[in-house]
C-alpha positions, 0 to 999 in steps of 0.5 A, spaced: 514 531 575 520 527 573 521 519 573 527 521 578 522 526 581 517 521 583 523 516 585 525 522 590 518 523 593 515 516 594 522 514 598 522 520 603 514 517 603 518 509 604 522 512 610 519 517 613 513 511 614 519 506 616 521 512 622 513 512 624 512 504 624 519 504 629 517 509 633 509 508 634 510 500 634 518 498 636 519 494 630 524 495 625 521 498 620 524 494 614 518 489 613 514 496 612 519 500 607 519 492 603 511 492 603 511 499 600 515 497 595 511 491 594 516 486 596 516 480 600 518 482 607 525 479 610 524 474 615 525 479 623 528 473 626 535 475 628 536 476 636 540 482 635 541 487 640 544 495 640 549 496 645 551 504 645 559 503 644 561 511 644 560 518 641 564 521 636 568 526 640 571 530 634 568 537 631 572 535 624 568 529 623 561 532 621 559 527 617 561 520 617 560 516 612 566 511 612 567 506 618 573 499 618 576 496 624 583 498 624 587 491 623 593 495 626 591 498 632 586 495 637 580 498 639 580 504 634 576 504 627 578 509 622 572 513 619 572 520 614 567 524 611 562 525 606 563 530 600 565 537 602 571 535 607 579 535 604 582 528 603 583 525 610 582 519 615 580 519 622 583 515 627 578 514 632 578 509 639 572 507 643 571 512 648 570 516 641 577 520 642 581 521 635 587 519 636 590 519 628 589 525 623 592 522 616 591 526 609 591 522 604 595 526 598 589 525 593 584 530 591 578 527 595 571 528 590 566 524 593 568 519 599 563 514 600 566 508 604 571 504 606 575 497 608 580 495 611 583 487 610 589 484 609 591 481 602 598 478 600 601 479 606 600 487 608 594 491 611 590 495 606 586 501 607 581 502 600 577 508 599 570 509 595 570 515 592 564 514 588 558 518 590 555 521 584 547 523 587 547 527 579 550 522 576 556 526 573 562 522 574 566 521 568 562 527 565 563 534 569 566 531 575 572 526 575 571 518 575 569 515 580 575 511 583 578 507 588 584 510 593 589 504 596 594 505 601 598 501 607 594 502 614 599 507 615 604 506 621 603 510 626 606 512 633 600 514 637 600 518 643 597 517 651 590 517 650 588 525 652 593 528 648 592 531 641 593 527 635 597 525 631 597 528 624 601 525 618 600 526 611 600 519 606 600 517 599 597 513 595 598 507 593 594 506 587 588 510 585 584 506 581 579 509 576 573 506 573 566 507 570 560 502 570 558 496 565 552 499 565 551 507 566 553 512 572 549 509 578 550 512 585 554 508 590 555 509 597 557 502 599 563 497 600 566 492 600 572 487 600 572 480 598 579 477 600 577 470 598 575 471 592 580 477 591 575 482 588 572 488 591 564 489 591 560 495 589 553 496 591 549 502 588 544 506 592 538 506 588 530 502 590 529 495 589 530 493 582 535 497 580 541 496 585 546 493 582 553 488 584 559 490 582 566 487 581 572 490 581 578 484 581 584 485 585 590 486 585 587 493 580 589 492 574 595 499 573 592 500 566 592 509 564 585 507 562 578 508 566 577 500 569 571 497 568 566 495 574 562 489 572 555 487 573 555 481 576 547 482 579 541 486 582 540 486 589 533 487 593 535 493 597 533 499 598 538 505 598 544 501 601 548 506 604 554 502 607 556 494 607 562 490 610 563 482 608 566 479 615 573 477 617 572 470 614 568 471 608 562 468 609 557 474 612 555 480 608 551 486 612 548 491 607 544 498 611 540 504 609 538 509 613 533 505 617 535 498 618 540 493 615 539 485 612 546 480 613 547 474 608 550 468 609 555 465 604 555 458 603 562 454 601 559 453 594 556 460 593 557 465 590 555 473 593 550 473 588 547 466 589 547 468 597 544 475 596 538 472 591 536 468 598 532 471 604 536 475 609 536 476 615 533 482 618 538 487 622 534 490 626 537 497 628 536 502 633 534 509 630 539 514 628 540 520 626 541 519 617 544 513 618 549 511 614 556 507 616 557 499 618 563 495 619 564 488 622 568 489 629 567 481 630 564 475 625 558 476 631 558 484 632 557 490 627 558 497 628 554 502 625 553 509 626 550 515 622 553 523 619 553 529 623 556 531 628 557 528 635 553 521 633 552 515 637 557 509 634 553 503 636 555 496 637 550 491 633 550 484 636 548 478 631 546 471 631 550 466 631 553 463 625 550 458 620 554 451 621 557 450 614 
């Protein structure tokens, strides 16, 4: 058996305990999925709560894998599909109506997650396309890139009706290689304040990695480079999101998630080497997206079709 074989078996081993250790105790099973990877457990000491907030009422979105509050529109979240779907955004409310369907004028190879945030005055949608479960980017498959464009404007109509329907190019499709081989990556972030986005690969503890890339992208012809800024304890993340204020950073996997809290003298790295806080989840089916709705409220949700949309609520922040 390969060494990637064995990593294979022994994390459906990690999260198929992790499920029963949820199911037959009701805790989260994240301090279980620590233990078999010989890591310390995080402290579960965070009074969270889940609150099912709707279900993805659309027959097109069979497998969210992105998740970003809409700075434009209140009270909908834009999402997309994992590899397999066109190049498009779905514009969704919270009673999980799509209200919007935007094709973005890019061939989509992989999308794995976005953002939304505003930077230098304008609001931003960023796309990951970055999936690469053969590690195949920049070899026999495109590199792995980012897709900027402005939220796009759009006239919604009365909740019921059909969505409306709009093409919209990119503003900058920014492609890159990493500093250090050709991980997976399932997760992203903006950091507006440090003017950086932030990549985190999906891999078992020890070999997931940190990445930057700094904004505004460089317009360069040539392949960008994302760099290594450090190694994060967390197993197989498939989302992240850093909070409106710059201070909060939550990382999921399948079964259950960790919040960071930056301190005004620290860097993400600083924050991330230091024990996080437990988010403790409710079960979903392949669990995968996670954005901040407020400094004190996640959404999170799952791939497949007709998936619960949850909303998580956190402690209060650290008084810096």
């Amino acid at each position: 058996m390969t060494t990637r074989a064995r990593r294979g078996t022994f994390a459906l081993l990690a999260v198929v305990c992790g499920v029963f250790w949820a199911v037959f105790t009701g805790l989260t099973p994240w301090p279980s999925v620590a233990l078999l990877y010989g890591l310390e457990p995080l402290p579960d000491d965070s009074p969270e709560r889940a609150e099912e907030v709707c279900v993805l009422d659309d027959w097109d979105i069979s497998e969210s894998s992105g998740l970003a509050v809409s700075l434009r529109y209140p009270g909908c979240i834009w999402t997309h599909n994992d590899s397999g779907d066109t190049s498009r955004l779905f514009l969704v409310d919270k009673t999980g109506k799509t209200r919007a369907v935007i094709t973005v004028l890019q061939e989509a190879t992989d999308w794995e997650d976005m953002c939304c945030f505003e930077f230098e005055g304008r609001t931003w949608l960023l796309i990951g396309d970055t999936g690469d479960n053969s590690a195949t980017r920049g070899a026999s498959r495109p590199h792995c890139s980012l897709l900027l464009l402005p939220e796009p404007e759009i006239k919604l109509q009365p909740a019921g009706q059909a969505p409306v329907q709009l093409s919209r190019p990119v503003h900058y499709h920014y492609q890159f290689r990493y500093s250090e081989g050709r991980p997976d990556c399932e997760s992203l972030a903006v950091d507006v304040e440090n003017r950086q986005a932030l990549l985190l690969t999906k891999g078992a503890p020890g070999s997931a990695g940190l990445f930057r890339l700094p904004l505004p992208f460089e317009r360069s012809r040539s392949v960008g480079q994302a760099s290594l800024l450090c190694q994060v304890p967390i197993p197989w993340a498939t989302g992240m999101d850093i909070s409106t204020s710059g201070k909060r950073l939550a990382i999921v996997n399948p079964i259950s998630g960790v919040l960071f809290e930056r301190q005004p003298d620290q860097t993400w790295c600083d924050a991330v080497r230091q024990q996080g806080s437990v988010i403790t989840l409710p079960l979903r089916r392949q669990g995968e997206t996670v954005c901040f709705e407020t400094e004190q409220t996640l959404l999170v949700g799952s791939e497949g079709r007709w998936q619960k949309l949850w909303r998580i609520h956190l402690a209060e922040k650290t008084q810096n």
